[in-house]
C-alpha positions in Angstrom: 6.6 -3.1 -25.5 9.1 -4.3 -23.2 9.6 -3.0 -19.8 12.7 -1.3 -19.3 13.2 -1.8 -15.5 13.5 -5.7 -16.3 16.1 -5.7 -19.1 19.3 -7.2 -18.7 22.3 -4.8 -19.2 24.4 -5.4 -22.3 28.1 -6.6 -22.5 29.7 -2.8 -23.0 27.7 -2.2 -19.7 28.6 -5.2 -17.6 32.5 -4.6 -18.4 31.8 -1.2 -17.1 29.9 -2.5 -14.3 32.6 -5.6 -13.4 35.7 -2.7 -13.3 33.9 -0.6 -10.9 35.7 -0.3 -7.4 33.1 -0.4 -4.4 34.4 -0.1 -0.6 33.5 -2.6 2.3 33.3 -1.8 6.0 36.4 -1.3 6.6 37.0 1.2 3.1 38.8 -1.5 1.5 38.0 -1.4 -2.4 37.5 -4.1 -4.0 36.7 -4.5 -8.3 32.7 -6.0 -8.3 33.3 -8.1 -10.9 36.1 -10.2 -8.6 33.2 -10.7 -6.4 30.7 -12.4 -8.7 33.7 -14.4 -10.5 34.0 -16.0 -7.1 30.7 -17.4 -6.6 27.2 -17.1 -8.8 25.4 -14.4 -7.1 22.4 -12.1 -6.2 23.3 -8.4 -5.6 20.6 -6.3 -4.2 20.8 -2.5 -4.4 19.4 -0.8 -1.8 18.3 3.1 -2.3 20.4 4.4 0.9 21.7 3.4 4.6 19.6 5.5 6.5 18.5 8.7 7.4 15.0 10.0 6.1 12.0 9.2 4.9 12.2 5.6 3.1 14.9 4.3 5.2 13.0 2.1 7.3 11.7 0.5 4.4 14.2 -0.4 2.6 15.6 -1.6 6.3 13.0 -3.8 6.3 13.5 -5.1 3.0 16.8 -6.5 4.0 15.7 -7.9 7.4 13.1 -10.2 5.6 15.7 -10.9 3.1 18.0 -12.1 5.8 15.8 -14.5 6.6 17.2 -16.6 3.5 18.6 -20.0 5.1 22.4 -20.4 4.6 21.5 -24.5 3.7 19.2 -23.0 0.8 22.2 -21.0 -0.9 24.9 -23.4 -0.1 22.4 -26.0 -2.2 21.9 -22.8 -4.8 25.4 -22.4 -4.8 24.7 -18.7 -4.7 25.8 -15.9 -2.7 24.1 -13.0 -1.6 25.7 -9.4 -1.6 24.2 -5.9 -1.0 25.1 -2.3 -2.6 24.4 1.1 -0.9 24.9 4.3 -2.5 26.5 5.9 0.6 29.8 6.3 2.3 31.2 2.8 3.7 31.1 4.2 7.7 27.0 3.3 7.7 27.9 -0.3 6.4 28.7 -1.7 10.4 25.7 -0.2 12.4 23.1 -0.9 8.9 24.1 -4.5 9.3 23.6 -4.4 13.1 20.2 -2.6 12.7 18.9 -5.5 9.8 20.7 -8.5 11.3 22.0 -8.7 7.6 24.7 -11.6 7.8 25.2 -11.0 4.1 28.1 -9.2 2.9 27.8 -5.0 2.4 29.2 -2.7 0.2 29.0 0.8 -0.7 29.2 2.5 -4.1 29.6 6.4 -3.2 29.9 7.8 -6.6 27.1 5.6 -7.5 29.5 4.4 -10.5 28.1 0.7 -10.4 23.9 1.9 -10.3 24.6 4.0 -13.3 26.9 1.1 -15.2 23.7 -1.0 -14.5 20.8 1.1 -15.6 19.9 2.2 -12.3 19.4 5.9 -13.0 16.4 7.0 -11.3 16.0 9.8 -8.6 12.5 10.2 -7.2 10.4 10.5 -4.0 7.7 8.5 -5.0 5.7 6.2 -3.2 3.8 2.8 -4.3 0.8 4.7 -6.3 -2.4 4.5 -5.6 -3.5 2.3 -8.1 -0.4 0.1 -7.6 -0.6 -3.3 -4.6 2.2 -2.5 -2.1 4.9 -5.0 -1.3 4.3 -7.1 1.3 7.1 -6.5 3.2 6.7 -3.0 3.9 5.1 -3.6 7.6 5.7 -0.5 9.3 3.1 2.8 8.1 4.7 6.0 7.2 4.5 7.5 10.6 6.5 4.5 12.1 8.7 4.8 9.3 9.6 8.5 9.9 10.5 7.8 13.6 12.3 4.7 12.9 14.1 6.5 10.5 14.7 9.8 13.0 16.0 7.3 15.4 18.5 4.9 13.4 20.1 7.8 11.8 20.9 10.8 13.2 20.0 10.7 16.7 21.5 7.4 17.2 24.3 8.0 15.0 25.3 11.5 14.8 28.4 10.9 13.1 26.9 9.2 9.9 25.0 12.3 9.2 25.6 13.1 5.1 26.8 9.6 4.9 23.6 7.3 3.9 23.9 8.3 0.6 21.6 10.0 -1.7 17.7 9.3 -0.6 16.1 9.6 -4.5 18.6 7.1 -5.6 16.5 4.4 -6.6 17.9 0.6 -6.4 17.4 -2.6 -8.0 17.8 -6.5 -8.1 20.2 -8.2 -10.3 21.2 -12.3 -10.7 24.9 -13.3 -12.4 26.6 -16.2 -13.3 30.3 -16.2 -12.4 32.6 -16.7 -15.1 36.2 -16.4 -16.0 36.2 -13.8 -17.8 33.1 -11.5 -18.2 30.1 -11.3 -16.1 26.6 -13.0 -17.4 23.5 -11.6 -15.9 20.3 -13.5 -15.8 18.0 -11.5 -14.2 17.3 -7.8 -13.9 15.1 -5.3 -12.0 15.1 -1.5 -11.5 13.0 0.0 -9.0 10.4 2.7 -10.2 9.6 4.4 -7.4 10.9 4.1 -3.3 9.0 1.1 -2.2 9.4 -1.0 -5.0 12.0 -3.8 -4.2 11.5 -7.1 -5.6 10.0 -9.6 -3.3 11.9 -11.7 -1.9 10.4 -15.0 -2.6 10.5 -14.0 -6.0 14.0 -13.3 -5.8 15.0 -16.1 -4.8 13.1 -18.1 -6.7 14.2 -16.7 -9.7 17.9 -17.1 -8.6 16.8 -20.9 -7.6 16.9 -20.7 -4.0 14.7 -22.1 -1.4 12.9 -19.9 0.2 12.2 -20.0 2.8 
């Protein structure tokens, strides 16, 4: 039985996904699929900006992917975008929080998780029975106050603007092309703390790492 989180999206849902509008910091929209025609690329979906339990997380997720070198992408040729769910106003002060020097963008309506199979709301942590991914570093406790304190208290303003928290995320590799979008790799998150890891990422998407 093949697992569903890991299968690639079909052609009627990549032309959905490539027309989809998605904002950068600034609220400029801009179609996804002009993005990935430019350069091959892996586009990581994160679950939210912040605010909330999880947030740190999936903060930390993108801080070790940040790590990848420039050199090793520029020798990939590949690029490396990111998706929130949330407003585009988070986009400035989540890249200053994760050092991210990858390109964000934000997909309030969440029209280009759903185009992509990413349809999951949950809660969930990594179950018991389950090895947790290694770069979730901080405990829960840490991860509640880090969260307190990178989202409303710092930033009052974003408040209602992370997006929403159950919206799980995903990793996905494309080829660039003309016309339509080719993807090569898939994979949905099942529960809140289940992001690909990076090395495997990357390796996948044949970049040095790291």
């Amino acid at each position: 039985m093949s697992d569903i989180s890991r299968s690639l999206p079909d052609e009627t849902s990549l032309n959905s996904a490539a027309g989809v509008t998605i904002f950068d910091s600034q609220g400029q929209g801009v179609e996804f699929g002009s993005l990935l025609r430019k350069q091959p690329a892996i586009v990581v979906f994160i679950r939210h900006f912040f605010c909330g339990v999880g947030a740190m997380t999936l903060q930390q997720y993108v801080t070790q992917l940040s790590s990848t070198r420039e050199d090793a992408l520029l020798k990939a040729n590949r690029q490396i975008i990111i998706v929130g769910c949330g407003s585009y106003e988070p986009i400035v002060t989540y890249k200053e929080i994760t050092s991210c020097p990858f390109p964000i963008y934000a997909d309030p309506k969440r029209e280009l998780y759903h185009a992509l199979g990413m349809t999951t709301e949950t809660l969930t942590r990594t179950p018991a029975n389950e090895k947790r991914r290694s770069y979730l570093r901080q405990g829960i406790l840490g991860n509640i106050l880090g969260s307190i304190w990178s989202g409303p208290l710092k930033n009052p303003s974003l408040i209602g603007k992370q997006g929403n928290i159950s919206q799980l995320g995903g990793e996905f590799v494309f080829n660039s092309g003309k016309s339509n979008l080719t993807c090569i790799f898939a994979h949905r998150m099942k529960h809140t703390e289940d992001h690909l890891e990076v090395p495997e990422l990357l390796q996948v998407a044949g970049v040095e790492y790291p």
